[in-house]
N, C-alpha and C positions, 0 to 999 in steps of 0.2 A: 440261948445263953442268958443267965441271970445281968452282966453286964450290959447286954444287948437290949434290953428292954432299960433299965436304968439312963444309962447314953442317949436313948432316945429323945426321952423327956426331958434332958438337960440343955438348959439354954448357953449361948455363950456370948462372951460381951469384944465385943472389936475397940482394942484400943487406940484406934481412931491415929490422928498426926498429930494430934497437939490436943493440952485440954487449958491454955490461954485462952481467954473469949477473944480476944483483940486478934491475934493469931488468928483465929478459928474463923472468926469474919473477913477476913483476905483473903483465907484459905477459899473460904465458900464463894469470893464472888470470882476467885483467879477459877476455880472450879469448874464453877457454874456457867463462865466465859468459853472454855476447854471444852464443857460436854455441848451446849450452845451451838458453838460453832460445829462441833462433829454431827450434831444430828442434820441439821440444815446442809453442810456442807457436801456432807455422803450421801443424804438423801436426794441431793442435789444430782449430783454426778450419776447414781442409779437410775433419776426419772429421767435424766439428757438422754444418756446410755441406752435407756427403752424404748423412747421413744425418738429420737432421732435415727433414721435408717441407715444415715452414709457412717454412722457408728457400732453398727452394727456388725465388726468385724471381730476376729478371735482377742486382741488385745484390748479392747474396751468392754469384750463380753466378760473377760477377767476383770478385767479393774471395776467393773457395774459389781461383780461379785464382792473384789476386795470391797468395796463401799458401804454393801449390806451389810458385810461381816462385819465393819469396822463401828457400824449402829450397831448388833449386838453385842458386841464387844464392850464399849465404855458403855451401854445398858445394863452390863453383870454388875459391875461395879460402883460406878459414881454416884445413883442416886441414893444408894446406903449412904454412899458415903458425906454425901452432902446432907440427908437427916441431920445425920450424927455433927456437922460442922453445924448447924444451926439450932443444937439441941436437943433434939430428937435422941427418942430410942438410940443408945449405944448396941441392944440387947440385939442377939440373931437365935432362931431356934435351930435346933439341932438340925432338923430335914428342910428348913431352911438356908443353914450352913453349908451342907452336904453337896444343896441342888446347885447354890451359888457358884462351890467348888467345881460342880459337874460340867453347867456352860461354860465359867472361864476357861478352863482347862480343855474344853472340847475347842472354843473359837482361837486358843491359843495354837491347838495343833494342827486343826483345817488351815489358822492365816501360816504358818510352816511351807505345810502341801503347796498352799496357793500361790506363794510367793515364789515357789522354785518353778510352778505351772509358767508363771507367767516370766519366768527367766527364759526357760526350754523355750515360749514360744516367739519371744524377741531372738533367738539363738537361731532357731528356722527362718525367724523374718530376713535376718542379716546373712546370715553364714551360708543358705540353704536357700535362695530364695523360689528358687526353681520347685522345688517341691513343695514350700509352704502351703501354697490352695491345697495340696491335696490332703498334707501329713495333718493340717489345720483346718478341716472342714467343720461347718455346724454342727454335722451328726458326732466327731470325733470329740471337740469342744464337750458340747453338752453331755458328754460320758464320762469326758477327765471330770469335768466339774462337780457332779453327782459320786460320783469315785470319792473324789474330796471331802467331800462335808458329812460323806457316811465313814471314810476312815477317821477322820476329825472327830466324829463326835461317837463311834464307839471304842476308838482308841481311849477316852476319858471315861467310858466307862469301866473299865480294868483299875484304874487309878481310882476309884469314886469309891468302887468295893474295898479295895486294902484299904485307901485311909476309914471308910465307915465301917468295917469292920473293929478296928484298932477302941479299948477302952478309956474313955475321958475320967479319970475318977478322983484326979485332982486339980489345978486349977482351972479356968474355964475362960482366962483372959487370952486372945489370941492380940500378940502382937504385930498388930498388923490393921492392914484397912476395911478387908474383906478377908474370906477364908480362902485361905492358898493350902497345899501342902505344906511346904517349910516350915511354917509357922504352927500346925496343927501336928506335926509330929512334934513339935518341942512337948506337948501336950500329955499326948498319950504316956500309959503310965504302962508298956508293954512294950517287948521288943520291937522297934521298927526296922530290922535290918533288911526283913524282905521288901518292903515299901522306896529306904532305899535305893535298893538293887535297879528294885523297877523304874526308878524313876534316873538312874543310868544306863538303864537296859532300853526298859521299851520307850520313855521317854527321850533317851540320847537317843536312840537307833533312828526315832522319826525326825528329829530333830537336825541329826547330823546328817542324815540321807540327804533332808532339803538343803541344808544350806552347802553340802556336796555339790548336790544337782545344781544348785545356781550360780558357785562358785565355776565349775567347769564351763557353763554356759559361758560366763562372762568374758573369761581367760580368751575361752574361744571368739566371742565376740569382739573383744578388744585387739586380738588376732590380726582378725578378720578387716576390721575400722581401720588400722595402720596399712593395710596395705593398697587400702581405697589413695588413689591416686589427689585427686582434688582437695582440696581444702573443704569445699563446700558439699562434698559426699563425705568424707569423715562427720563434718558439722550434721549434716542432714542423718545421718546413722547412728551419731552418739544420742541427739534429743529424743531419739525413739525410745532410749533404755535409761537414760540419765536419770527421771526421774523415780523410776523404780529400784532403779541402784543403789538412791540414795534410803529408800523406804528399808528396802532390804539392811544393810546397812548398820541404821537405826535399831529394824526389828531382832535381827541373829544377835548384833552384838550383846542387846539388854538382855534379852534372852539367855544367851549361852551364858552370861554370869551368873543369870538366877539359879538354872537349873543346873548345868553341867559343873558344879562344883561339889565338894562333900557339903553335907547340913551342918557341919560342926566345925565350918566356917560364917555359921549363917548371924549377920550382921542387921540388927532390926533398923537402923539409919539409913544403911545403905541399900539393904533390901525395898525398903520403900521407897526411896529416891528411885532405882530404877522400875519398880514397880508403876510406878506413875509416869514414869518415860514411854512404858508399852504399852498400858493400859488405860492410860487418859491423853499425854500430851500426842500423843504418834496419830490414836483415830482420827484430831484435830487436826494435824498436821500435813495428814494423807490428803486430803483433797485441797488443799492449798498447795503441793508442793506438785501436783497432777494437774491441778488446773495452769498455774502459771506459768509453768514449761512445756505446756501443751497448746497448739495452736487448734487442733481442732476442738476439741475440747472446748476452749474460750469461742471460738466461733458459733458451735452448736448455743454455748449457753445465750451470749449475743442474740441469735433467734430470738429462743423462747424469751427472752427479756422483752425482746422488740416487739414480738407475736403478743406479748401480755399486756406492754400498753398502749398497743395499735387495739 
C-alpha cells in the first residue's frame, strides 16, 4: 500500500511533559533518581534470587521474574524520556515508535500474567498448603513462567499490527512521553474502531482474566488468615502476600484506567500522570516495597553485603 511505505519513513515527535527548562530539569533528576533506583534495586533482588539457594522457592522464583521484568520495563520507556528532559532528540522514527510500542505493550501484559501467577501461588501457599510442594514444583513453576512471557509478548504482537497498519498522514506530534496506543490512534487519519474493539477485547480479556485470577485468590486468602486462630499466625500469613497486594494494587488500578475505558475519554494530563505511576514510579517502587516487608529477602541481601566486604 502506497500509505504503508509513506508511514514508514515518517518520523514522529513525543511531546515530552513539559517544554519549561526549569521544569524539565527536576523532571530529569526526580527521573533519573526513579530509573536509578529500579535498575539497581531489581537487579538487586534478581542476583539475591539466583544466587541465594534457601530462595530458591516458587515465590521468589516469581518475584526474581517480577524484577527482570520490571528492568525492562522502565528500559522501554525512561531513557527516551530523559534525552528529551535534557534536550535531546524530541524526534522518534517510525519503526522505532512501533518497536518501543511493541515491548511496552508486551511487558505490560506478561507483568498482568505474573502478578495473578504470583497471587495463585500465595493462594496454594496459605489456603492449600498440603499440596503446594507438589501443585508448585520447579518443573511446574518454570512452565507457568515461560507460558507467560510468550503469551505476554505475542499477545502485543496482534496490537503492534492494527496500530502499524493504521495511516499517519497528518500530524505526527504524539502526546504523550513514549508511543502508547491512545495516543497514536488520536493520530491516525483512518477508522480505528477495530483497534478499539481490540484493545477491549483482547486487551480487556487478558487483563481482566488476571486481575480476576488475583482478586479470587486474595478473597480466598483473606478467607483463609481470619480464621487462623493466633494473632501471630494471621500476622505470619498476611506478610507473606502483603507485599504483593500492595504491588498489584498499584499495578490493575493505573492500569485499568488507562486501558479499560473508551479513548474518547482520553485525557493527555491524566493519561500521563498515571502513565508514570506504572511505568516509572511502580518499577522503582517494587523492590523497596519487597525488600522491606520481607525478612528473608533483607536477610539474603545482609549476606551478600557482608560476603562483599568480608
Amino acid at each position: 500500500m502506497d500509505w504503508w511505505n509513506w508511514t514508514s519513513n515518517a518520523d514522529f515527535t513525543l511531546d515530552g511533559l513539559s517544554s519549561d527548562e526549569r521544569t524539565q530539569t527536576l523532571l530529569f533528576v526526580i527521573f533519573f533518581i526513579l530509573y536509578l533506583t529500579s535498575l539497581i534495586g531489581n537487579f538487586t533482588i534478581t542476583a539475591t534470587v539466583w544466587s541465594d539457594r534457601k530462595l530458591h522457592t516458587p515465590m521468589y522464583f516469581f518475584l526474581g521474574n517480577l524484577s527482570f521484568l520490571d528492568i525492562c520495563y522502565s528500559s522501554v520507556t525512561i531513557p527516551k524520556l530523559l534525552l528529551g528532559l535534557v534536550g535531546g532528540s524530541s524526534v522518534i522514527s517510525y519503526k522505532g515508535c512501533i518497536t518501543q510500542l511493541y515491548f511496552y505493550v508486551s511487558c505490560c501484559s506478561t507483568e498482568c500474567l505474573l502478578l495473578s501467577v504470583m497471587g495463585f501461588d500465595r493462594y496454594m501457599a496459605i489456603c492449600d498448603p498440603m499440596h503446594y510442594t507438589i501443585t508448585m514444583n520447579k518443573h511446574k513453576c518454570l512452565k507457568l513462567a515461560v507460558g507467560l512471557w510468550l503469551v505476554g509478548f505475542t499477545t502485543s504482537v496482534i496490537h503492534t499490527i492494527f496500530t502499524a497498519r493504521l495511516p499517519y498522514c497528518n500530524s505526527h506530534r504524539i502526546s504523550h512521553f513514549f508511543c502508547d496506543i491512545p495516543p497514536m490512534l488520536k493520530l491516525a487519519c483512518s477508522d480505528t474502531f477495530l483497534n478499539k474493539i481490540l484493545i477491549l477485547t483482547a486487551g480487556g480479556f487478558l487483563g481482566l482474566s488476571s486481575f480476576v485470577l488475583t482478586l479470587v485468590s486474595y478473597i480466598k486468602i483473606i478467607l483463609t488468615i481470619l480464621k487462623i486462630h493466633s494473632n501471630t499466625g494471621r500476622k505470619k500469613a498476611f506478610s507473606t502476600c502483603a507485599s504483593h497486594l500492595m504491588v498489584v494494587i498499584i499495578f490493575f488500578g493505573s492500569i485499568s484506567f488507562m486501558y479499560m475505558r473508551p479513548t474518547s475519554s482520553y485525557s493527555l494530563e491524566q493519561d500521563q500522570l498515571v502513565s508514570l505511576l506504572y511505568a516509572v514510579v511502580t518499577p522503582a517502587l517494587n523492590p523497596i516495597i519487597y525488600t522491606l516487608r520481607n525478612k528473608e529477602v533483607k536477610i539474603a541481601l545482609r549476606k551478600k553485603v557482608n560476603n562483599i566486604l568480608l
